[in-house]
C-alpha positions in Angstrom: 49.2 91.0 67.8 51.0 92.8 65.4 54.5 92.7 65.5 56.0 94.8 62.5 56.4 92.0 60.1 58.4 88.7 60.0 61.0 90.3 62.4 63.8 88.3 63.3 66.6 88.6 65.6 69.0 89.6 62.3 66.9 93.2 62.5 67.1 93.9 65.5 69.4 96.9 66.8 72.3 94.5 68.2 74.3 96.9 70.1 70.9 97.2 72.4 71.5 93.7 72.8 75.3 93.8 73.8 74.4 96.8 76.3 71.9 94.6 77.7 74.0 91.8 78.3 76.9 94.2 79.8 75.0 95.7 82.6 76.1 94.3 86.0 73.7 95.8 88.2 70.2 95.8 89.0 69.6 98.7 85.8 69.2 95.4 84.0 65.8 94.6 85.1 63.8 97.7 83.8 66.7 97.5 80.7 65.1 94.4 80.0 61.0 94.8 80.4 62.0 97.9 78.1 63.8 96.3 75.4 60.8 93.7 75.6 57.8 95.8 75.5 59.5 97.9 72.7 60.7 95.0 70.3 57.2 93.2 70.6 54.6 96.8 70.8 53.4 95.3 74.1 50.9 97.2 76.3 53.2 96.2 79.1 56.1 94.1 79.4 56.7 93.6 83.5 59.0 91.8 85.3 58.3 89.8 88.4 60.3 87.9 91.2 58.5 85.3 93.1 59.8 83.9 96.6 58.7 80.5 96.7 58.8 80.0 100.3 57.1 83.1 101.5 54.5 83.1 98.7 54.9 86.5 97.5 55.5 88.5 94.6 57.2 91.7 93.9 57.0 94.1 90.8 61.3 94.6 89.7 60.7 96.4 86.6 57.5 97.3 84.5 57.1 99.3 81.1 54.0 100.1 79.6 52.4 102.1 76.8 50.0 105.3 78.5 49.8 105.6 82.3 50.8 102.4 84.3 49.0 101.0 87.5 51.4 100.6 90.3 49.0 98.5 91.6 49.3 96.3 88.7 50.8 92.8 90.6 47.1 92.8 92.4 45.1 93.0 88.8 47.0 90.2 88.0 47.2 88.1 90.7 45.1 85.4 89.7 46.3 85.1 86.4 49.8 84.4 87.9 48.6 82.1 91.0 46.9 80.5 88.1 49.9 79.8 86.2 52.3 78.7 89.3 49.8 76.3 90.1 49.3 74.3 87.0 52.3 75.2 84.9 55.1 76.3 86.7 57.5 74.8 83.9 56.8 76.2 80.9 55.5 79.2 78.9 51.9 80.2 79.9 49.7 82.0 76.8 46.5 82.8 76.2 46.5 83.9 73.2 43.1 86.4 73.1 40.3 87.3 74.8 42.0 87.5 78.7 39.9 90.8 79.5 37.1 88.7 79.3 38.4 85.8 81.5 39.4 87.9 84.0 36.6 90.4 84.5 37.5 91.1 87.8 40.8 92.6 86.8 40.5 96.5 86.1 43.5 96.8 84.8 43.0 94.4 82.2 39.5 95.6 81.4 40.5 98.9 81.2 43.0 98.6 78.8 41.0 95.6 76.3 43.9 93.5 77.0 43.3 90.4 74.8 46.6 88.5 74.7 49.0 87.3 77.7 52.3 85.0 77.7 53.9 84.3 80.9 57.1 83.1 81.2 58.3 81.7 84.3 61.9 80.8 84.7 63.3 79.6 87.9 67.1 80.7 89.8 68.9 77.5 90.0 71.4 78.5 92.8 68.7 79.9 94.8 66.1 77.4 94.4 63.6 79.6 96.1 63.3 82.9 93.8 61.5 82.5 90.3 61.1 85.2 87.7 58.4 85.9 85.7 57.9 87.9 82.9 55.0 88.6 81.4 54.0 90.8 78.1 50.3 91.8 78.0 49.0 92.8 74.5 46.7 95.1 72.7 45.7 92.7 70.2 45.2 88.7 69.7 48.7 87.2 69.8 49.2 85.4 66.6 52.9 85.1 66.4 53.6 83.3 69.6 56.5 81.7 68.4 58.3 85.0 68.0 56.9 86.1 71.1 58.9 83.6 73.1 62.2 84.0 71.9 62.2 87.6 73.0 61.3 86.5 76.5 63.7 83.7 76.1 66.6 85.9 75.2 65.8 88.6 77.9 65.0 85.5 80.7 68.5 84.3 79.9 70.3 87.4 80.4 68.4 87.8 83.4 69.2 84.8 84.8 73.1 85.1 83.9 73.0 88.1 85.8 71.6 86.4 89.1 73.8 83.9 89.0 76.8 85.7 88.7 75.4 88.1 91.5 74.5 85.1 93.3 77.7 83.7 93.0 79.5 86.8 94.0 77.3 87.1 97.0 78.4 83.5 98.2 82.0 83.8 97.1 81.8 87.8 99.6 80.5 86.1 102.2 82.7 83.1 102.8 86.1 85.5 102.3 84.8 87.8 105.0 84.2 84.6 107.2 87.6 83.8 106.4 89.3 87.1 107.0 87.7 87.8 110.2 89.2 83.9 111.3 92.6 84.1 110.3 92.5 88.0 111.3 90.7 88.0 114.8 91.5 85.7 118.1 88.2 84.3 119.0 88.6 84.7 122.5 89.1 88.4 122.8 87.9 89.7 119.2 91.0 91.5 119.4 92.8 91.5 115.7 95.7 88.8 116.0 99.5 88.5 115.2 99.1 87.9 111.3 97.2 91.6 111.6 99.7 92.7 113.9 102.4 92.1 111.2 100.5 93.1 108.4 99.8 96.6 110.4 103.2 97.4 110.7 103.9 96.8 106.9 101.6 99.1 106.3 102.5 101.7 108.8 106.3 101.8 107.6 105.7 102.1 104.2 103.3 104.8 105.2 104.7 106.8 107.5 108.1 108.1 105.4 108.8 110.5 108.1 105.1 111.9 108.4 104.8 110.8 111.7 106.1 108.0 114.2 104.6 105.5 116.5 105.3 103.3 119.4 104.9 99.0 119.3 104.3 97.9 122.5 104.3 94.1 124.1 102.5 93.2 127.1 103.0 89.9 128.9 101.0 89.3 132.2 103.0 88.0 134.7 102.2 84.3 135.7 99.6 83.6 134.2 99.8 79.8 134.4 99.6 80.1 138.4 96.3 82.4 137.8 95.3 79.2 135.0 96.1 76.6 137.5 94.4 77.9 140.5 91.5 79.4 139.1 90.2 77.2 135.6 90.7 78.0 132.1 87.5 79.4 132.2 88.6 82.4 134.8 91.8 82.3 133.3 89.8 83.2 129.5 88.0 85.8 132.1 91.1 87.4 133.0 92.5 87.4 129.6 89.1 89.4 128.1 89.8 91.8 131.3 93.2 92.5 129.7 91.9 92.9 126.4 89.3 95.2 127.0 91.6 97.0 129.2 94.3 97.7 126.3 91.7 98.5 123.8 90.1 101.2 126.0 93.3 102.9 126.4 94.0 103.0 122.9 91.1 103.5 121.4 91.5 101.8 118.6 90.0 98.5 117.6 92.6 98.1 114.5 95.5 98.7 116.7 94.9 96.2 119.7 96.7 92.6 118.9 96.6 89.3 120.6 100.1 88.1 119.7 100.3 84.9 122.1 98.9 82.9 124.7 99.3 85.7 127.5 100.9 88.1 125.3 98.9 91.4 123.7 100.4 94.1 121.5 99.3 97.3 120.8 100.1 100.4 118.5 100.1 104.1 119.5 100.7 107.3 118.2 101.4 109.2 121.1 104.8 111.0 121.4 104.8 109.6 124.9 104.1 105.8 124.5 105.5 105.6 128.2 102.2 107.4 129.7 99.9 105.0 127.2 101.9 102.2 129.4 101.4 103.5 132.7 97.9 103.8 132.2 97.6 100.3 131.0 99.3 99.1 133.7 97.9 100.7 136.4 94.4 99.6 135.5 95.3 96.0 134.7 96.8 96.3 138.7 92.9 97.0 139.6 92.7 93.3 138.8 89.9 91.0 137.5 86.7 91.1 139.3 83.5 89.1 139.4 80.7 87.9 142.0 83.2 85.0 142.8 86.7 86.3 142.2 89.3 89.2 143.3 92.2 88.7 141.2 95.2 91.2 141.4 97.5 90.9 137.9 100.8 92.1 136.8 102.2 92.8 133.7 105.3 93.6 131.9 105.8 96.1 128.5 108.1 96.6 126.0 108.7 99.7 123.6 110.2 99.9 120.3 109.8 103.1 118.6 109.2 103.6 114.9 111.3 106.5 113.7 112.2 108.2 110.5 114.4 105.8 107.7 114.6 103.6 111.0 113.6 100.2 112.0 111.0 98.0 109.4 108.4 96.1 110.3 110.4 92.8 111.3 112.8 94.7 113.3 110.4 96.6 115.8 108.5 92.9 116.2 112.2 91.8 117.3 113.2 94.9 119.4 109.7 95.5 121.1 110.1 91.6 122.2 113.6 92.0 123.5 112.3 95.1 125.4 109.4 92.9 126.9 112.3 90.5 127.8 114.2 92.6 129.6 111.5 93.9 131.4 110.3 90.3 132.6 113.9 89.5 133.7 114.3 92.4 135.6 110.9 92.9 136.7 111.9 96.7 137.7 110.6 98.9 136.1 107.2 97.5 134.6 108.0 99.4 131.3 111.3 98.8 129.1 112.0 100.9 125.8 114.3 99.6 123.4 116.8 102.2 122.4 120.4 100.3 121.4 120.9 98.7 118.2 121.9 95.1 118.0 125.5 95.2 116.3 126.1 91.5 116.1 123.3 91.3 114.1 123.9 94.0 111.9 127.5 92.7 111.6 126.2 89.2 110.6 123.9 90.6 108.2 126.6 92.1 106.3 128.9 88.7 106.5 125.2 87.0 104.9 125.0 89.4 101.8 128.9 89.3 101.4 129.2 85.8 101.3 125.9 85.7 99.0 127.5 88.0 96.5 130.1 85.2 96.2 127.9 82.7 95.8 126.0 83.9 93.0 129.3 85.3 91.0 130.4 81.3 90.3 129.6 80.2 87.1 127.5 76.7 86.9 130.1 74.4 86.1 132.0 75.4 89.5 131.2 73.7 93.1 128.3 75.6 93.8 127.2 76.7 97.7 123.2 77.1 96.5 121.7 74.5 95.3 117.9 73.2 95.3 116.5 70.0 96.9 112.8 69.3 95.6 109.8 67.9 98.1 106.5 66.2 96.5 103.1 66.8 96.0 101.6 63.8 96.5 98.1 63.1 95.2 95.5 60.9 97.2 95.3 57.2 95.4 98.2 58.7 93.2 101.4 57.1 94.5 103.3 58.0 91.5 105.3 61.0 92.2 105.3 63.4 89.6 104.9 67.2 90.9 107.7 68.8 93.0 108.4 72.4 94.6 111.6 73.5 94.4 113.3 74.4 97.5 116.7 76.2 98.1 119.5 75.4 100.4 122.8 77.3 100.9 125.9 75.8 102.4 128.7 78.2 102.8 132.0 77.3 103.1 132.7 80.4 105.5 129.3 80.4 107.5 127.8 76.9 107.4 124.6 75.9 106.8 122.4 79.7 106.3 118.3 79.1 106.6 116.5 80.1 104.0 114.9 82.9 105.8 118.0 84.5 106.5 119.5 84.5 102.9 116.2 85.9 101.4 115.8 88.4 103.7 119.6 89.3 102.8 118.9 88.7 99.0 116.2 91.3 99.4 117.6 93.7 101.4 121.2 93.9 99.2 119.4 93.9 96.1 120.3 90.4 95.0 117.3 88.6 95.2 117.0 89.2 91.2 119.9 87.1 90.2 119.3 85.0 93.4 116.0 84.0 91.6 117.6 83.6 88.6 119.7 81.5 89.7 117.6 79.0 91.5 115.3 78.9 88.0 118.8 77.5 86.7 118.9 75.1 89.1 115.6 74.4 89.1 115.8 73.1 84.8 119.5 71.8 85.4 117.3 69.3 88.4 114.7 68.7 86.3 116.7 67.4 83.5 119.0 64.9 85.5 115.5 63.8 86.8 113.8 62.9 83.6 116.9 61.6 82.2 118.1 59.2 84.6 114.5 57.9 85.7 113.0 58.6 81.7 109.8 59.7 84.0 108.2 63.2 83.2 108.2 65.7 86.6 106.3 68.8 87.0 108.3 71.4 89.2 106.5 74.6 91.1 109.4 77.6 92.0 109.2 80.4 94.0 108.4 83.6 92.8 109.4 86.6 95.3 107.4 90.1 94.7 110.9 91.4 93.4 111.1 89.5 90.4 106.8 90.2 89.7 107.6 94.2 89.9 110.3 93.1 86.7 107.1 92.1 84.3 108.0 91.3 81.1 111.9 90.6 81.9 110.9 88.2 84.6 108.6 85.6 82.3 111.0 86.9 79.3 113.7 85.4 81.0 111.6 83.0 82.5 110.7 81.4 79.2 114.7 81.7 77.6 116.0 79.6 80.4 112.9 76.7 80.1 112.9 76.8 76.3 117.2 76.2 76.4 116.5 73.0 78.1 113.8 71.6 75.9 111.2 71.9 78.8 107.8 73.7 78.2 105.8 75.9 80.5 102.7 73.6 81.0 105.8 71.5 83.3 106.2 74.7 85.8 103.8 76.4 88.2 104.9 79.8 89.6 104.4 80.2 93.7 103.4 83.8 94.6 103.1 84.6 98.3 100.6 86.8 99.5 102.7 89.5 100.0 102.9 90.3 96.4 99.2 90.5 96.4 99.0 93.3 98.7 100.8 96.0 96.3 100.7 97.0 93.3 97.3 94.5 92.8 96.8 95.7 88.9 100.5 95.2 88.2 100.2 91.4 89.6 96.8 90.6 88.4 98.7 91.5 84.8 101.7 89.5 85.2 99.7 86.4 86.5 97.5 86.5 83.2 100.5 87.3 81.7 102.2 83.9 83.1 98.9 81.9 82.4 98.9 82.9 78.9 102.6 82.3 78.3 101.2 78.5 79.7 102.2 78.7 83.2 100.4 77.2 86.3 100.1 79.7 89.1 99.8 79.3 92.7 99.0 81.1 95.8 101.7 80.2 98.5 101.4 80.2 102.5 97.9 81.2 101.6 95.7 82.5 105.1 98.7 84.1 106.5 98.0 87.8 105.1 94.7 88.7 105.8 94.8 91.2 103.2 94.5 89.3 99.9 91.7 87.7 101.5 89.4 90.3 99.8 91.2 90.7 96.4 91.8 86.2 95.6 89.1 85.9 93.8 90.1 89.1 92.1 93.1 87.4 90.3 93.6 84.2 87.8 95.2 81.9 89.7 95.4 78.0 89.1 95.9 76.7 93.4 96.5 77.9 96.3 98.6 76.4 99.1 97.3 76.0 102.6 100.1 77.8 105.1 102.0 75.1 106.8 101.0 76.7 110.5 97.3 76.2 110.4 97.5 72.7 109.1 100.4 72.3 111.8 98.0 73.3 114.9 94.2 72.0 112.8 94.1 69.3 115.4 94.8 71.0 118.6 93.4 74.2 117.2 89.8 75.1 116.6 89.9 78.4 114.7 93.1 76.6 112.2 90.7 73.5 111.7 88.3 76.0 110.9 90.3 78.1 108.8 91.7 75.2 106.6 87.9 74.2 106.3 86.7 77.8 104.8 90.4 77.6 103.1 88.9 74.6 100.7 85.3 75.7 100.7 87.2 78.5 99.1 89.0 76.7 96.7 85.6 74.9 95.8 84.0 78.2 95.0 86.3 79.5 92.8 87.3 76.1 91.2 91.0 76.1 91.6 93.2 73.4 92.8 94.7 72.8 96.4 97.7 71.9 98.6 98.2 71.0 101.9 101.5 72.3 103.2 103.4 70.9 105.8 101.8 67.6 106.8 103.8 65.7 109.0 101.4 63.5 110.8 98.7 60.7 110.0 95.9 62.0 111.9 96.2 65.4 109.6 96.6 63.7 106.6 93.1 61.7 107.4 91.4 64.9 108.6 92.6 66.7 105.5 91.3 64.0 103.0 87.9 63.9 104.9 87.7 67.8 104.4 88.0 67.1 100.6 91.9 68.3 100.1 93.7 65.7 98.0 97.3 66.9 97.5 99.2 67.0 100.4 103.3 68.1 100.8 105.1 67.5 104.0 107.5 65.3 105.7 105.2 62.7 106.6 105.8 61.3 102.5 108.8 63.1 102.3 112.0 65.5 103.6 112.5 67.9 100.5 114.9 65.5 98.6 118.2 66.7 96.4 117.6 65.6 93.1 120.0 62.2 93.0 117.5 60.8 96.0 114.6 61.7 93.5 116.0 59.7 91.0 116.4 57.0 93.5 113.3 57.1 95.2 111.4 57.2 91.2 113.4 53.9 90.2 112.6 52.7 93.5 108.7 53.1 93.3 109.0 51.9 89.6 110.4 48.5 90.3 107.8 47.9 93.4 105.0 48.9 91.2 106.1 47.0 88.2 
């Protein structure tokens, strides 16, 4: 075989090569059987896959000098049985005179074919799909060796690109398993309260006055006397009854919400939610019916109505549920629409961001109302506690102890929740610092990051970095907590400012992770370093099939993409067992520890030192 000379790899047309390894998509195959049958003047150069378990062969990509037999796989078929049979491991040549061994093969008769070189290369992750690819030459094959490291450099780019489809394939399939569990209730394949809040995010943003829309709640009235009397298993009956009954008046499979145990929501467009309710009602009134069972059901609604620059997503959740209250206290009428605005919440709103705008405006060395308490991360066979979140508490003198939900919520909404985080970074280092000094024992810390302070970019890890660097620390000792929220807009923005914070030498995490259904199809989409099981699934995983479940395909998850894991909230033995038998290893909660303020870390660090020494 001639093949122009002594070539060498050095000669050949290198951005062919580069193009060759680029291509992400099946375009490769023929790409490559080209590239082969024109760097080695081949009769054909042909590319095969071979399914192991079914014993069959198919043709990917074939390029030939002159008219090429479609037929082609069949001319060669014992040649190839041939070679799986007796060397399925290695290069397969016969170097000339292959017309004349195989007689019986028109194709190679036809065409004088004297040289062949299979070479067989098997899919690792599959374990059942090979790859063969063969060149078939004019002449005698005399520079084998050449030969072979064309078809070993086009075999390995073919491979690379199976596995990383391969890979993608497994990593696609288990996050849609995941986000239909932690998006659907199993019982009733309706979508579920996580979607339900998710939705309405969506919706306000949306809408900006283009068009409104009703929330409704529906709660069936006693349905622990229909559980009692009839069985769970009726009771599940009647609850796929009401299900089916709300989804074929709306219409809308997206819009249809198990919220509760015998409480449904639904969303509806129609200027006159109140006739969507009556006909929801008066069909669930039909009652549940089977061979066995006439059941008659009630059910209460309530209304909150989305208008323009109204109500946001948190706020219709609360005034559609204070509508369904009112309707199950009063019982008459079946429907209730909220339409008053809650003033003593409004007014305590305003005292929250008031008396936060203090807060922040002392200086460090004053008495300060915020301050952080940290809780560990606790390895398995680590006992050694070195890796803290930080966690922020606010005692004002004026209002008392404020939870943390309600001082973010007014942090974001005045606009504060800028120097609110900056704040709590100083905190954060000023902690970490009276730590290491008092116990001389090195602490990793993890801190919140809201999606306020991500939309800053470069000020955020600018200022980030200042305040770490005044107190000597260095950004391998800090990972960054992102909630899913953040993921769900803006994703090129955040996918930057997460590299960003890797390459500045940050850790990044994915916090309360399962909770927003959304990022479920975008994680592996984005460089991050953990993520942190949500505190509710591990909470209900032993009473609660689909969270057991979830927190399963949660660290399948984190195996796949090969990122660390935390278990939030752990507060009992029997979860910590269950967790370590599902392969999770780092565990936070209250069953090692309450979050701690930092002089009871120092204490507790002495303390383990002088029992382990």
């Amino acid at each position: 075989m001639n093949i122009r000379g002594p070539l060498s790899f050095s000669e050949v047309d290198l951005q062919s090569i580069a193009e060759l390894i680029s291509i992400t998509d099946c375009s490769l195959y023929q790409k490559s059987t080209d590239m082969l049958h024109q760097a080695t003047d081949s009769q054909a150069a042909l590319l095969f896959e071979i399914d192991q378990v079914k014993q069959q062969k198919r043709l990917l990509a074939a390029s030939s000098t002159g008219l090429f037999d479609d037929d082609i796989g069949a001319h060669l078929d014992t040649l190839i049985t041939y070679q799986l049979e007796h060397q399925p491991h290695q290069y397969y040549l016969i170097p000339d005179q292959v017309y004349q061994r195989y007689p019986h093969a028109t194709y190679l008769v036809n065409h004088q074919i004297e040289g062949y070189l299979g070479t067989l290369v098997n899919h690792a992750a599959s374990g059942e799909q090979m790859y063969l690819f063969v060149s078939l030459t004019h002449s005698p094959i005399t520079e084998s060796a050449m030969l072979i490291q064309w078809h070993r450099l086009v075999s390995q780019v073919v491979m690379q690109y199976r596995r990383f489809q391969h890979q993608t394939n497994r990593t696609d399939a288990l996050l849609n398993r995941l986000n239909y569990e932690v998006s659907h209730d199993d019982l009733t394949n309706l979508m579920n309260r996580s979607f339900l809040a998710d939705t309405l995010e969506r919706l306000v943003s949306a809408s900006q006055s283009q068009f409104n829309f009703s929330l409704g709640m529906l709660d069936i009235h006693d349905f622990k006397y229909i559980n009692d009397l009839y069985g769970n298993y009726i009771g599940d009956q009647v609850l796929r009854f009401v299900a089916h009954t709300i989804s074929a008046c709306i219409q809308d499979e997206q819009l249809t919400f198990r919220i509760a145990g015998d409480e449904f929501a639904f969303i509806t467009f129609d200027q006159q939610p109140e006739r969507v309710c009556q006909e929801i009602l008066t069909r669930i009134r039909a009652g549940y019916q089977d061979v066995a069972h006439c059941i008659r059901i009630s059910a209460s609604i309530g209304i909150a109505r989305h208008k323009e620059e109204s109500n946001n997503a948190d706020q219709l959740l609360l005034n559609a549920s204070l509508a369904l209250k009112n309707s199950k206290k009063f019982c008459q009428p079946d429907i209730c629409c909220y339409d008053t605005h809650l003033s003593e919440e409004y007014h305590r709103k305003n005292q929250v961001i008031d008396a936060l705008r203090d807060a922040l405006s002392k200086n460090l060395d004053e008495p300060q109302e915020i301050y952080v308490v940290l809780q560990p991360i606790v390895r398995q066979h680590h006992p050694d506690w070195n890796y803290f979140e930080v966690l922020c508490r606010w005692q004002s003198p004026v209002l008392g102890d404020i939870s943390p939900v309600e001082f973010i919520a007014a942090a974001e909404q005045s606009g504060l929740i800028i120097e609110f985080g900056d704040r709590v970074i100083e905190l954060a280092c000023l902690a970490k610092q009276q730590i290491e000094q008092s116990s001389n024992q090195k602490v990793r810390l993890s801190i919140n990051c809201s999606a306020y302070e991500l939309n800053q970019q470069d000020n955020y890890i600018q200022k980030l970095k200042e305040r770490i660097t005044h107190y000597g620390f260095y950004p391998g000792e800090f990972t960054i907590e992102i909630t899913e929220t953040a993921l769900l807009s803006q994703r090129q923005v955040t996918r930057n400012i997460i590299s960003n914070l890797r390459d500045a030498g940050f850790k990044v995490a994915l916090d309360d992770f399962g909770t927003g259904y959304s990022s479920l199809n975008y994680i592996h989409n984005y460089p991050i370093d953990c993520i942190k099981i949500d505190a509710s699934f591990i909470k209900n995983m032993l009473c609660n099939e689909t969270s057991e479940k979830v927190v399963s395909l949660i660290i399948q998850l984190a195996n796949q993409l090969d990122v660390d894991l935390v278990a939030e909230g752990v507060e009992e033995e029997q979860s910590l067992t269950r967790l370590y038998e599902m392969g999770c290893t780092q565990i936070q909660g209250y069953l090692f520890s309450a979050p701690l303020p930092p002089e009871m870390v120092i204490h507790q660090l002495l303390g383990r030192e002088e029992s382990n020494g």
